[in-house]
C-alpha positions as CSV (number, residue, x, y, z in Angstrom):
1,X,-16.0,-85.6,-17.0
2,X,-16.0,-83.3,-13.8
3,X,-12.6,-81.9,-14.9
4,X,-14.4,-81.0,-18.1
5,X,-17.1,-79.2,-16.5
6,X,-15.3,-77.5,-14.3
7,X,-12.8,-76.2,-16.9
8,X,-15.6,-74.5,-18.9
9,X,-17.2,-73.4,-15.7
10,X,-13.8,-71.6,-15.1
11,X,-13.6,-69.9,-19.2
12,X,-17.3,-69.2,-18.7
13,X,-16.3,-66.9,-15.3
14,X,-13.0,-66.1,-16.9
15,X,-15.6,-64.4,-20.0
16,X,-18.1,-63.0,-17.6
17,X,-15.1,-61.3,-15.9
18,X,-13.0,-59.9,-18.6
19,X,-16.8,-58.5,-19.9
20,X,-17.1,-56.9,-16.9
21,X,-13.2,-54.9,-16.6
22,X,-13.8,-54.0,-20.1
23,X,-17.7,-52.5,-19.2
24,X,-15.8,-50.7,-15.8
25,X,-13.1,-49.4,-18.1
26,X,-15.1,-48.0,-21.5
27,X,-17.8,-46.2,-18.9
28,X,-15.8,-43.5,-17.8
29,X,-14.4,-42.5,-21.1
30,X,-17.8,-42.2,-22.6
31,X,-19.2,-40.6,-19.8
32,X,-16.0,-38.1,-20.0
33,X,-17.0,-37.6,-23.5
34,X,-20.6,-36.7,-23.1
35,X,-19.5,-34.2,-20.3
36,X,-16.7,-31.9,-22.6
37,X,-16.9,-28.6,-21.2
38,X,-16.1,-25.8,-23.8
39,X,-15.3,-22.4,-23.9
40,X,-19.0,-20.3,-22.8
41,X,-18.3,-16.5,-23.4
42,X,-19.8,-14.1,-21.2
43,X,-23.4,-12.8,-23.3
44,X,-23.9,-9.1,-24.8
45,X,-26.8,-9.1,-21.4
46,X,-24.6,-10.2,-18.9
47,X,-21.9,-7.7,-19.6
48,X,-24.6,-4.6,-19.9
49,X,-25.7,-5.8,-16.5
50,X,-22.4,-6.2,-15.0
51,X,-21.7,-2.8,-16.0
52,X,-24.8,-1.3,-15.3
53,X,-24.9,-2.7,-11.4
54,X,-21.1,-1.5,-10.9
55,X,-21.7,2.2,-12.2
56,X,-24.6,2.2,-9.8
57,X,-22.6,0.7,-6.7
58,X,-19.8,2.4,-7.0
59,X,-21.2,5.3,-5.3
60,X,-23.8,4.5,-3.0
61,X,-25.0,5.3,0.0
62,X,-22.5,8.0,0.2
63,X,-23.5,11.0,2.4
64,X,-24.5,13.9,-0.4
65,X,-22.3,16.7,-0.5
66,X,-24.6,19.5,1.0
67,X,-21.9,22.5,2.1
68,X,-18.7,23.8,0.7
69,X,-15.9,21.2,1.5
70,X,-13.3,21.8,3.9
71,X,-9.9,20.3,3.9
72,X,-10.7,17.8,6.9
73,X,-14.2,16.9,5.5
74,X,-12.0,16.0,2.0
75,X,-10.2,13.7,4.3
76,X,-12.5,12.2,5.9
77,X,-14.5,11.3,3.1
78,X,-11.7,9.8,1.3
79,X,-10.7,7.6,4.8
80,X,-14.8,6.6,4.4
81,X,-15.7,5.8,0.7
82,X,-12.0,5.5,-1.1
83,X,-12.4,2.3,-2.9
84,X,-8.1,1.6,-2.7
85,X,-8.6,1.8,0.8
86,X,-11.9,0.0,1.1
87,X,-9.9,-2.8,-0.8
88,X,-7.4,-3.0,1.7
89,X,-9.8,-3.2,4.8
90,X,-11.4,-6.0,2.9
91,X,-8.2,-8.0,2.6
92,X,-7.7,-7.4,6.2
93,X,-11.0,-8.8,6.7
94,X,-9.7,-12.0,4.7
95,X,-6.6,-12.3,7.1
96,X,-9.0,-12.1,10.0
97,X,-11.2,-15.1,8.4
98,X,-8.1,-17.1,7.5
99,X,-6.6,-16.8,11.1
100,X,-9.7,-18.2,12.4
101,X,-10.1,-20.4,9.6
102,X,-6.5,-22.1,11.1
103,X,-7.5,-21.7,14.2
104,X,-10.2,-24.4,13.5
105,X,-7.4,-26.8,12.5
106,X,-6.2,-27.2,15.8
107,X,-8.8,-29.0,17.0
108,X,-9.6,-33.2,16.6
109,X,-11.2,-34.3,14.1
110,X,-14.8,-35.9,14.6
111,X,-15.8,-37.7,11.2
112,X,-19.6,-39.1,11.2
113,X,-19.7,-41.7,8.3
114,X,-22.7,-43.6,6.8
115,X,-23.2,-45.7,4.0
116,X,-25.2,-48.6,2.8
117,X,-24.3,-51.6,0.1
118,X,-25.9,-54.1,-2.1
119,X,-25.2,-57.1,-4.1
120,X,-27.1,-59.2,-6.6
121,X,-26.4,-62.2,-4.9
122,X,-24.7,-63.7,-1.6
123,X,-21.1,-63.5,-0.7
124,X,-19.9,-67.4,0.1
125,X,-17.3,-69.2,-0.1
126,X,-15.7,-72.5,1.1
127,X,-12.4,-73.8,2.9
128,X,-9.7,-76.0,1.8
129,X,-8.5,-78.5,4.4
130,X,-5.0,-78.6,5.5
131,X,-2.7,-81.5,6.6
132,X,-0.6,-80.8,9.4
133,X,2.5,-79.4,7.7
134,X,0.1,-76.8,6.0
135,X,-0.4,-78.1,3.0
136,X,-2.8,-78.6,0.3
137,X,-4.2,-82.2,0.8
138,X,-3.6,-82.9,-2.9
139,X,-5.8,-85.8,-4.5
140,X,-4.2,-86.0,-7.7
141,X,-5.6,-84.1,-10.2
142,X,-8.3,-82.4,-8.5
143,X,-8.7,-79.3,-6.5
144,X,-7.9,-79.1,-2.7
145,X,-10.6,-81.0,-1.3
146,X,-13.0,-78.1,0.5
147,X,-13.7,-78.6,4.3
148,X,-17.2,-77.0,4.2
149,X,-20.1,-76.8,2.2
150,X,-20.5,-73.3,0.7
151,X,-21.8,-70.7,3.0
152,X,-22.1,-66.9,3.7
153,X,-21.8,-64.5,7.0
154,X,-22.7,-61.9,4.8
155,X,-26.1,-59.9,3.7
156,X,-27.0,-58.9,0.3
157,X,-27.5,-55.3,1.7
158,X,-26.1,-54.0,4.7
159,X,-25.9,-50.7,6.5
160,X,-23.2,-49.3,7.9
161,X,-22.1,-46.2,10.0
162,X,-19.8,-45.0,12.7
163,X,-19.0,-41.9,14.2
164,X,-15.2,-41.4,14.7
165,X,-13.0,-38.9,16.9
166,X,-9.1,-39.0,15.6
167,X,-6.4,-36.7,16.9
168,X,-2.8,-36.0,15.2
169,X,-0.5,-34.5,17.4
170,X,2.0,-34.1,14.3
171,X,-0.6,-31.9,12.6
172,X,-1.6,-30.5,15.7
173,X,1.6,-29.1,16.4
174,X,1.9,-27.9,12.4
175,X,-1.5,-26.3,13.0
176,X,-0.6,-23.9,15.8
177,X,3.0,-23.3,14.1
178,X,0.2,-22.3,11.0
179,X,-2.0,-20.4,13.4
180,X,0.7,-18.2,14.8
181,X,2.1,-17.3,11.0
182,X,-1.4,-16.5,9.9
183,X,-1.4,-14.2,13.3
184,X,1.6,-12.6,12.1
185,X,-0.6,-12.1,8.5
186,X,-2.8,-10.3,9.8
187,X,-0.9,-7.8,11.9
188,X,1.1,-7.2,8.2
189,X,-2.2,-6.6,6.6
190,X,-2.6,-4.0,9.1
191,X,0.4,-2.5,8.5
192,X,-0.2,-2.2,4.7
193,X,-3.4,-0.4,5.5
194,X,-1.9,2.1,7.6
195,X,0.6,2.5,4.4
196,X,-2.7,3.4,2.4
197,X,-4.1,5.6,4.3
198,X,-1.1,7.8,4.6
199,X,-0.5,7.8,1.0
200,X,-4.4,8.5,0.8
201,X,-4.2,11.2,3.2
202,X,-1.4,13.2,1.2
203,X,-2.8,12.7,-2.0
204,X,-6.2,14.3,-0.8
205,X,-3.9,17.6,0.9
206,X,-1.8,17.7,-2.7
207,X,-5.6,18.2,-5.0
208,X,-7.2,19.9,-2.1
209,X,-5.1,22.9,-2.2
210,X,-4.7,22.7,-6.0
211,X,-8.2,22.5,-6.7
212,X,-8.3,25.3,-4.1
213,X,-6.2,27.3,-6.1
214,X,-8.4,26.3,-9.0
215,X,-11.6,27.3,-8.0
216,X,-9.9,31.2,-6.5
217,X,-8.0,32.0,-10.0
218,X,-10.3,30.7,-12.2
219,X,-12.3,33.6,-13.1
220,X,-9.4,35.5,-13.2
221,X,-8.0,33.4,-15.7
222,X,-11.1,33.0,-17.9
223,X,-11.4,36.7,-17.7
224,X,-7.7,37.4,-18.8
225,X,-8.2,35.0,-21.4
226,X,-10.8,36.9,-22.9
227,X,-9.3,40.0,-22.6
228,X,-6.4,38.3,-24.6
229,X,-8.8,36.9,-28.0
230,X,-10.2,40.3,-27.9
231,X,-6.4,41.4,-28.2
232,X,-5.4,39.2,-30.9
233,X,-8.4,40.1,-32.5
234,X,-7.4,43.6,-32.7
235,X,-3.8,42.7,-33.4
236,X,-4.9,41.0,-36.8
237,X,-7.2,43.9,-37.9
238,X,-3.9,46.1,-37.7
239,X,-1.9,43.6,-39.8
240,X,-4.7,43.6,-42.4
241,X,-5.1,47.3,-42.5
242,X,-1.0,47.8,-42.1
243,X,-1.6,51.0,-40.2
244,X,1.9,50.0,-37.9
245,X,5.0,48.1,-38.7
246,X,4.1,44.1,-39.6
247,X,7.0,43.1,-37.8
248,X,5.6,45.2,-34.6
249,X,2.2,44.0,-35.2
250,X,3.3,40.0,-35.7
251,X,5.5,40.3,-32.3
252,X,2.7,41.7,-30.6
253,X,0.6,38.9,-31.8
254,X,3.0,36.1,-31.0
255,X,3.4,37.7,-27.3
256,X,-0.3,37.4,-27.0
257,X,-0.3,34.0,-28.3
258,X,2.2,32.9,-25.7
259,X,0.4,34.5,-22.7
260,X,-2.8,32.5,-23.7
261,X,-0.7,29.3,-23.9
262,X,0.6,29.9,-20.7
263,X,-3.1,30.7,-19.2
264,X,-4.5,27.5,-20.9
265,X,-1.5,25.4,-19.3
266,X,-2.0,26.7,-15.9
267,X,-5.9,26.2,-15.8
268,X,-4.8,22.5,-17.4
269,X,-2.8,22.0,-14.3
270,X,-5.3,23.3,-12.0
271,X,-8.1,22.1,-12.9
272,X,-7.5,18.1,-13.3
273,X,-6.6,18.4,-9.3
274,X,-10.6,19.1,-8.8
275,X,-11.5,15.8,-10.7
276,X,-8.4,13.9,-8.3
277,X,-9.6,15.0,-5.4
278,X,-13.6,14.0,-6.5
279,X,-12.0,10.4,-7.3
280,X,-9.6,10.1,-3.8
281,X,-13.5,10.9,-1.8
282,X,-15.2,8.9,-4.6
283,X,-17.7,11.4,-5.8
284,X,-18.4,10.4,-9.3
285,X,-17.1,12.4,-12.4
286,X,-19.2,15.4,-13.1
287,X,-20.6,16.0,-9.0
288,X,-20.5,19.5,-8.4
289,X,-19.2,20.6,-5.2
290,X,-16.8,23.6,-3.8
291,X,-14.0,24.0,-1.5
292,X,-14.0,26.6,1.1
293,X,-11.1,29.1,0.6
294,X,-9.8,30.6,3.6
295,X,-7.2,33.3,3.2
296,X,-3.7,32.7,3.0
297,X,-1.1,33.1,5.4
298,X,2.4,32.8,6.1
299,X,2.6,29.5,7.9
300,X,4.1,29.7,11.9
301,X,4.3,25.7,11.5
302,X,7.8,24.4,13.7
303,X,9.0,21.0,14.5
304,X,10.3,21.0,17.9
305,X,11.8,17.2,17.3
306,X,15.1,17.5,16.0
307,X,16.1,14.9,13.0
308,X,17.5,12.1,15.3
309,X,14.7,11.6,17.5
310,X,12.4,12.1,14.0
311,X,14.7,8.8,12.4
312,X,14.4,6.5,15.8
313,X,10.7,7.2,15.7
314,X,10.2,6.4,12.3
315,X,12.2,3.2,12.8
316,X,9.5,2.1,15.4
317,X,6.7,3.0,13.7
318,X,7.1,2.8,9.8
319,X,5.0,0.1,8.7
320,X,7.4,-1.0,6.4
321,X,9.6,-1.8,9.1
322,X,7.5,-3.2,10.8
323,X,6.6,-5.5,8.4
324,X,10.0,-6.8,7.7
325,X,9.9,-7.7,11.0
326,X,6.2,-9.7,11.4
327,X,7.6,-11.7,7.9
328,X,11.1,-12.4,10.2
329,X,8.8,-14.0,13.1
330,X,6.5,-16.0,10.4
331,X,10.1,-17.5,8.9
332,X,10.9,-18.1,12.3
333,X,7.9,-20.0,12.4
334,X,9.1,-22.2,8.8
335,X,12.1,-23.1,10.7
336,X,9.8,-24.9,13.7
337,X,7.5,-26.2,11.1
338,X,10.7,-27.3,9.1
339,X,11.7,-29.7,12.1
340,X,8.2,-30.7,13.6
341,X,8.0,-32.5,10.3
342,X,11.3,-34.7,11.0
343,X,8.8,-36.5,13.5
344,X,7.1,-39.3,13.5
345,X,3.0,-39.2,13.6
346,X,1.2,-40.0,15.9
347,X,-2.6,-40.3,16.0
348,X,-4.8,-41.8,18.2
349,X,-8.7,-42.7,17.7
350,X,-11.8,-44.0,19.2
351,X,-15.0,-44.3,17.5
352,X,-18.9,-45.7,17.8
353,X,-20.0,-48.4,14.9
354,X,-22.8,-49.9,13.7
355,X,-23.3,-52.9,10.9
356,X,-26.7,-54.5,10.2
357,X,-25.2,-57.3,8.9
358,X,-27.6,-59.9,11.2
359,X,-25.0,-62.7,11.3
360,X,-22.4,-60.4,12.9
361,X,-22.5,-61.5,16.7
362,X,-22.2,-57.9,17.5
363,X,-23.6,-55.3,15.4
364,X,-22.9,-52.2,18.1
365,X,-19.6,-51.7,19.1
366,X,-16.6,-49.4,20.2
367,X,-13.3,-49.4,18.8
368,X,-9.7,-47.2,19.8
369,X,-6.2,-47.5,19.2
370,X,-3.4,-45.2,17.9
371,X,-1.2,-45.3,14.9
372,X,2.2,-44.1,14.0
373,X,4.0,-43.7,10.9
374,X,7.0,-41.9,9.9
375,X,7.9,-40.1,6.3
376,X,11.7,-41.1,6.0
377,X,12.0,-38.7,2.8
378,X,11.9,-35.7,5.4
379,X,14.9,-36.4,6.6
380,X,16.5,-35.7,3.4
381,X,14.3,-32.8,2.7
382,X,15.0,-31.3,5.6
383,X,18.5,-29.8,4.8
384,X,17.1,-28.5,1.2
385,X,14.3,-26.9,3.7
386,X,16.4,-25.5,5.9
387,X,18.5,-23.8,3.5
388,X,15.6,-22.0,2.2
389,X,14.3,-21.1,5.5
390,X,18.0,-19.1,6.0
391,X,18.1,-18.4,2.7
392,X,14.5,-16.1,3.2
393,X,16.1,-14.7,6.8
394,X,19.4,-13.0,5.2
395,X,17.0,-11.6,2.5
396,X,14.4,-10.0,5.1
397,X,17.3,-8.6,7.1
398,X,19.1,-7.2,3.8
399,X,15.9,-5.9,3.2
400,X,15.4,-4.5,6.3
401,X,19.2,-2.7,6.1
402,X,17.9,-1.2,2.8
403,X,14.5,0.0,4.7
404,X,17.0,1.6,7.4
405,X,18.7,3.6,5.0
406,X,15.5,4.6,2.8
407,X,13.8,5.6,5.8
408,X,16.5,7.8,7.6
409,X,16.7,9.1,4.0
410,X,13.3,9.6,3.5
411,X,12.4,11.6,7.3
412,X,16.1,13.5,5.9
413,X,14.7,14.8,2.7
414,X,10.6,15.3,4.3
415,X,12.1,17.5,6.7
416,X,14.5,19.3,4.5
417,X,11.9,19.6,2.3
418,X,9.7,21.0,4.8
419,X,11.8,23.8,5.6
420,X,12.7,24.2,2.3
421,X,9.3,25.0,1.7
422,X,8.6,27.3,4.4
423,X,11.4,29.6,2.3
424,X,9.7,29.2,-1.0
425,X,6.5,30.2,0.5
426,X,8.2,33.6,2.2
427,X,9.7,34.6,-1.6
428,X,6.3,33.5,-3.3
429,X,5.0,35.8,-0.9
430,X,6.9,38.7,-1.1
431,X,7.2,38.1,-5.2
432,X,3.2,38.2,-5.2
433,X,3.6,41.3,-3.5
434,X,5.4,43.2,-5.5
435,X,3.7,42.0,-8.7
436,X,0.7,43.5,-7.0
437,X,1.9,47.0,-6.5
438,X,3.6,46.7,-9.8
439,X,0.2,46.0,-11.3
440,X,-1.3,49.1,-10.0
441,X,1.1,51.5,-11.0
442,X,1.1,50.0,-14.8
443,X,-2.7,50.6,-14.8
444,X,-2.7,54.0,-13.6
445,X,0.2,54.0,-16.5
446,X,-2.8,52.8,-19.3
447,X,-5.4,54.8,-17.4
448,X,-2.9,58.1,-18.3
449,X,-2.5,56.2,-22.0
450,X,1.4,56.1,-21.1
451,X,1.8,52.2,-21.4
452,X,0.2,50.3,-24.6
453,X,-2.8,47.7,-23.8
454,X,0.1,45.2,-24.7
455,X,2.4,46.1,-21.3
456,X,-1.2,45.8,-19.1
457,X,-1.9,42.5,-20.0
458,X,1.5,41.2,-20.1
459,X,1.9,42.2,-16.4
460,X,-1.7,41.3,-15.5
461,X,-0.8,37.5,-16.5
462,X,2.3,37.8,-14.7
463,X,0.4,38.8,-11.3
464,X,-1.8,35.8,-12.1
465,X,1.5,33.2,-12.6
466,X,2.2,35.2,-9.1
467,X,-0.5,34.6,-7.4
468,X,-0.8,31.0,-8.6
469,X,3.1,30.4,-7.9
470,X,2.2,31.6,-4.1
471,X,-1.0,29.1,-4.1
472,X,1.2,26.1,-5.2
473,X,4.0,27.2,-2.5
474,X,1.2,27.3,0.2
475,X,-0.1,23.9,-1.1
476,X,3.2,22.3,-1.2
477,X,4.4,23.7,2.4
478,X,0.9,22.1,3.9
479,X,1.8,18.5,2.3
480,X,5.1,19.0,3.3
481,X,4.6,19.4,7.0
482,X,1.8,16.1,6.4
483,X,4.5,14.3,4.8
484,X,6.9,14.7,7.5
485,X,4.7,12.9,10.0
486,X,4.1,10.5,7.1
487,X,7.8,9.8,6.7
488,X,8.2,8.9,10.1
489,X,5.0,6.6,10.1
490,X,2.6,8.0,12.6
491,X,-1.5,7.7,11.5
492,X,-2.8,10.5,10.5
493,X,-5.6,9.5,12.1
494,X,-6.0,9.3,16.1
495,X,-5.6,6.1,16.8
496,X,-5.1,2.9,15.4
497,X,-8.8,1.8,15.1
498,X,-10.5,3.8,12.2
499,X,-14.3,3.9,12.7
500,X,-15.1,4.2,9.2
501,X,-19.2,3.6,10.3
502,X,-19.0,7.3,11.8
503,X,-20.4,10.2,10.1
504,X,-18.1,12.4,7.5
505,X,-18.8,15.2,10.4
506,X,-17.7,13.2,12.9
507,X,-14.7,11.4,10.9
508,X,-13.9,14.9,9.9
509,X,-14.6,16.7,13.7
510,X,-11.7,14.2,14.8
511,X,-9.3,14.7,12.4
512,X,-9.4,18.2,12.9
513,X,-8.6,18.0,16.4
514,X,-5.6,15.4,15.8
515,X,-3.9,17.9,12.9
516,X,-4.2,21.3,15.0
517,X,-2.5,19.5,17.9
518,X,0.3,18.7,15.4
519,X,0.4,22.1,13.9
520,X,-1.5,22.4,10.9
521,X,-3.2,25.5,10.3
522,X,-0.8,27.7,12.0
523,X,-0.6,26.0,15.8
524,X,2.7,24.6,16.5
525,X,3.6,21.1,16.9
């Protein structure tokens, strides 16, 4: 009879308990299925507010443009408010924080825990008796005959917590091997700025001097152009009325044509350089605002460095180079981190507990002890590892041959260019000239009615390709002699810590003074 009962006792438990694994199971899947997340498109609203906030953001709390702008103010402006480079300050920032960030993952760790726990009954249980070979003490066909009555050492509810200090020196170790690569990070993110601003700094020279050019032949230009409709104009009465030769009159009108192609392609060129150089300072398309025009001379610019010192200077300062070698040290650091993970770990610990469980002897009490434990699989991931590791070093120094020869190349060409340019300026020059004092002897030619209105304008545009010709020379000399410093990697900016909180006077007051100790406007280097 007691066997009995006790079998259904045990199907009765066996029910209960199945009941329950199946309840445990099906919860999380309908839960899951009452928490779908679908696609939730961005609303009409939210985009038109997006878009309003960034077309208001993008430009504020700029200083106004109040005077003429000058070639260093350009510059400084564009060093100030340029978004591209504002982008790369910001990931700069993010290196700084992440450095810091593994910084903090040196220290120990200090883990505070608290919890508490219920049940809708007592934990008990009972013990089975033993005979002295460690048996069972079997009584036929009954259960192990228990020892004790049924009793607990446990609460229904208890509180816990503990407050625990643990230290790894495996991760340790990985964590300044980390800490030292995201070091190396943020001297490379420096690096790539410097690479920004330089290519800032020469695209602002490039549309400054255009959009100089611009703004000094643009009246000239609109003015020929008129003069040139009011040509063609005439040109087609005189084919209607056929008072010449139609073949005369149509080659007239096609030479006509043609100048007024070629005045609408040069004020095409010209005039897009303005809205470049508004974008590199991040004025906003449409601001008004001049250049100041000083007059043009033949440049006295010289490079006293010859071209070998110019190479072994740019391979010191280039921040390419220079960033081939900050990504050689952080593989350098892969390798250590490669073979501090062969090692065993280690941690130690010590920590403060607490238990309200009242039939617990002690309820306060300190615990310590360390641990070790070893991953065997490293062992065999370490050669794989380690081939990478020297895989990524013979690609960074074939990379950094490559840099060698594209930077000697590059200072090579800059310079060559350079002088190059100082030449082209000269002829531009003296072609301008002439064009000049050919101009004034064909007008007093059309004054005296000896040369047709045709010949005029013809030569008139071809004094304005002149002078234009000589404005691109002069503008292409100026970014030369920038791009040589640039080839060889030096800021163009005093030194290495740009104050972008300074005023666009005072931003532009400094780089005036570093570029006029170089040689720009006509002081030698």
């Amino acid at each position: 009879m007691t066997s009995h009962v006790r079998q259904n006792s045990r199907i009765v438990i066996r029910d209960r308990l199945t009941s329950m694994v199946l309840l445990l199971v099906l919860a999380p899947l309908f839960l899951l299925a009452g928490c779908t997340v679908s696609p939730n498109p961005l609303s009409k609203l939210d985009v038109d507010q997006f878009a309003t906030s960034s077309l208001r953001t993008v430009t504020e709390n700029q200083e106004a443009v109040s005077r003429p702008i000058d070639l260093y103010e350009a510059m400084a402006r564009a060093l100030k408010y340029n978004l591209d480079f504002k982008v790369e300050i910001m990931e700069r920032a993010l290196k700084i924080k992440n450095l810091d960030l593994a910084n903090y993952k040196l220290l120990p760790d200090l883990v505070a825990k608290t919890g508490y726990a219920e049940r809708s009954n007592y934990s008990g249980g009972i013990s089975t008796g033993l005979n002295n070979k460690g048996w069972f003490q079997d009584r036929g066909d009954l259960d192990p005959f228990p020892s004790l009555e049924s009793s607990t050492s446990q609460e229904r509810d208890i509180f816990s917590s503990d407050l625990a200090f643990s230290w790894n020196i495996l991760d340790f170790g990985l964590s300044y091997v980390r800490a030292k690569q995201a070091a190396d990070e943020v001297l490379i993110a420096q690096q790539l700025k410097r690479k920004v601003i330089n290519r800032i700094i020469e695209d602002v020279r490039t549309a400054y001097w255009r959009a100089v050019s611009y703004e000094r032949l643009i009246r000239k230009l609109r003015r020929l152009d008129g003069r040139v409709r009011v040509a063609i104009s005439n040109t087609k009465k005189l084919y209607q009325t056929q008072q010449s030769s139609l073949i005369t009159v149509l080659t007239y009108e096609r030479e006509l044509v043609e100048i007024r192609r070629n005045l609408q392609t040069l004020e095409g060129q010209l005039k897009v350089s303005k809205a470049q150089l508004a974008a590199l300072m991040n004025l906003a398309p449409g601001t008004k605002f001049s250049l100041i025009k000083r007059k043009r001379r033949l440049s006295h610019m010289h490079l006293k460095m010859p071209l070998r010192k110019m190479i072994a200077k740019a391979m010191r300062e280039r921040p390419e180079m220079l960033e081939v070698q900050y990504r050689l040290r952080i593989n350098e650091k892969e390798a250590e981190a490669s073979l501090l993970e062969l090692l065993p770990s280690l941690q130690t610990y010590a920590g403060i507990n607490y238990d309200s469980n009242s039939f617990l002897f002690n309820q306060h009490w300190l615990s310590w002890g360390s641990k070790a434990s070893w991953n065997l699989l490293n062992v065999f991931r370490y050669p794989a590892r380690k081939n990478v590791v020297a895989a990524q070093d013979d690609l960074l120094k074939a990379r950094a041959k490559a840099l060698t020869m594209a930077i000697m190349t590059q200072v090579h060409i800059s310079r060559a260019r350079y002088l190059h340019g100082r030449k082209e300026l000269r002829t531009a020059s003296q072609y301008y000239d002439v064009e000049r004092r050919l101009l004034r002897q064909i007008r007093t030619e059309a004054n005296a009615g000896r040369v047709s209105e045709q010949t005029l304008i013809r030569e008139e545009m071809n004094t304005l390709v002149a002078d234009v010709k000589f404005d691109i020379a002069y503008a292409d000399l100026h970014n030369g002699y920038a791009n040589v410093f640039s080839s060889m990697g030096l800021n163009p900016y005093p030194s290495d810590k740009l104050d972008t909180s300074l005023s666009v006077k005072e931003l532009s007051r400094t780089l005036r003074k570093l570029w006029i100790e170089r040689g720009d406007h006509h002081s030698r280097l």
